[in-house]
N, C-alpha and C positions, 0 to 999 in steps of 0.2 A: 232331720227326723229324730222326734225323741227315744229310745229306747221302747220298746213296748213289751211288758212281760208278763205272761199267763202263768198263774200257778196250775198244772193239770197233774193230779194224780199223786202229788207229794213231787213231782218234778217242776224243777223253774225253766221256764219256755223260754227266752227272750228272742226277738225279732231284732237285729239292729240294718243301719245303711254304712257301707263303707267301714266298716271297724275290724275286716281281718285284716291276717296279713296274707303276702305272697305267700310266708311258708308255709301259716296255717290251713291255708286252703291246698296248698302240695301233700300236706300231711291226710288231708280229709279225701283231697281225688284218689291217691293209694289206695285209701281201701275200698275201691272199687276194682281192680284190675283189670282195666282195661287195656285192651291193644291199641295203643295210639297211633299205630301202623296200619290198622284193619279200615281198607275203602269203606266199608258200608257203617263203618262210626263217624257220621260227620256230625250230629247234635252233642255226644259227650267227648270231643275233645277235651284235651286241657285249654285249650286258649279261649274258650269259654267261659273256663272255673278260675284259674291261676293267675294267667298275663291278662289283663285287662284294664284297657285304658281308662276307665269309670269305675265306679262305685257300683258291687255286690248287695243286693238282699241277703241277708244271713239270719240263719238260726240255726241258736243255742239252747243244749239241754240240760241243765245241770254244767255249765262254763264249757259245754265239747257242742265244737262246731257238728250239727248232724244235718244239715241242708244247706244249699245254695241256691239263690232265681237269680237269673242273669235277664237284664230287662233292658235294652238301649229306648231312651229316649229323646227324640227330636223334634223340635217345633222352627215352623220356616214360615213368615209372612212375606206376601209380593202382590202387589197391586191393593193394599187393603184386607186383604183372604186370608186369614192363617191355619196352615197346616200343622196339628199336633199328631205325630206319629211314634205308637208305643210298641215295639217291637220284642214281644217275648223272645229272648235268645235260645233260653236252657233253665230247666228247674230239674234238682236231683237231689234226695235224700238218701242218708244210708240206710239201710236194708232195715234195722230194728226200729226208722223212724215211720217204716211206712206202714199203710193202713190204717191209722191211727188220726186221720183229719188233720195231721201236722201241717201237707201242704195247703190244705183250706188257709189254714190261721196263718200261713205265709205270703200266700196271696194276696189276705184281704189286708192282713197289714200292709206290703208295697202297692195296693189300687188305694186306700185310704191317703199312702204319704204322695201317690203320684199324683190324686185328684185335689188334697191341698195345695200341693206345690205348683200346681198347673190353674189353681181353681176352677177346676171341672163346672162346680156346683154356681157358676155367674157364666156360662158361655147360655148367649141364645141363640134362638132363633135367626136375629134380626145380625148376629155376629159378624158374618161371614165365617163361619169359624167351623172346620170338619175335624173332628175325631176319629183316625186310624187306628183300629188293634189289631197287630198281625203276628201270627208262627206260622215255621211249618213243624209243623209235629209227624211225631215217628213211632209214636203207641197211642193204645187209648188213655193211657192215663194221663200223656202230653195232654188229650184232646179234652179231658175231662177239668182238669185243670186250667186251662187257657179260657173252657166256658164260664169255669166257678168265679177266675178273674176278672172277664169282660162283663160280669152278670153285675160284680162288685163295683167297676168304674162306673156301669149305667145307672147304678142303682146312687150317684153322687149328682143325676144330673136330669132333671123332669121330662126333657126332650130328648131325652139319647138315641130315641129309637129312631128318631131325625138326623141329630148330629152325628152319631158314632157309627162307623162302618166297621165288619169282622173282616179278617179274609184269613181263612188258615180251611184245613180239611184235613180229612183222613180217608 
């Protein structure tokens, strides 16, 4: 994915994939303070944000990490039939990025690089071919977000309302 950067407001937005590091994202979960002991935090752990075996969505405000989307994806064909299955993990901004539409434009950049890389926009009908978007979310703004995205990948592909299934709730 190529870098992608909005100037909004006299601040330089950038979106990238995979371009932090371990620490910088240790440095960016801090300032949230969470208890990473507390049972009822299983969406913002750290092994969401930090240890992670793939490649982060990120963005950058002015060169300071201020979000993170955590997205696994997996695509599995068997007998002909292929399964693409895009599973929102976790998306988190810091406190002064929200409100602000930041995670729209992080969204739609990771459903834009997911639906190239997948080429969403050539699956038919005739495919075999099912599209999975799944979370579970744990506020409304998870819930608002994971729509703003799945609204983003269908909008890459004429027949979505055929091929793509949701499954998340609140």
């Amino acid at each position: 994915m190529d870098t992608s950067k909005v100037l909004l407001n006299d601040n330089e937005l950038v979106v990238t994939y995979g371009a932090s590091t371990k620490e910088q994202r240790a440095a960016w979960y801090q300032q949230f303070e969470i208890d990473i002991e507390d049972p009822d935090n299983t969406v913002l752990h750290p092994y969401l944000f930090i240890d992670v075996s793939y490649p982060l969505y990120e963005m950058w405000e002015n060169g300071n990490l201020i979000g993170l989307l955590n997205i696994d994806v997996s695509q599995m064909t068997e007998d002909g039939s292929t399964t693409l299955c895009i599973n929102v993990e976790a998306v988190m901004l810091i406190e002064a990025a929200r409100g602000r539409g930041l995670s729209a434009i992080l969204g739609d950049t990771a459903a834009e690089h997911i639906a190239t890389t997948y080429q969403l926009d050539k699956i038919s009908l005739g495919d075999s071919c099912i599209v999975y978007v799944m979370a579970d979310l744990l506020s409304e703004e998870g819930e608002r977000f994971v729509e703003v995205f799945y609204d983003e990948l269908c909008s890459f592909n004429s027949d979505s309302n055929r091929l793509f299934h949701r499954s998340w709730g609140f």
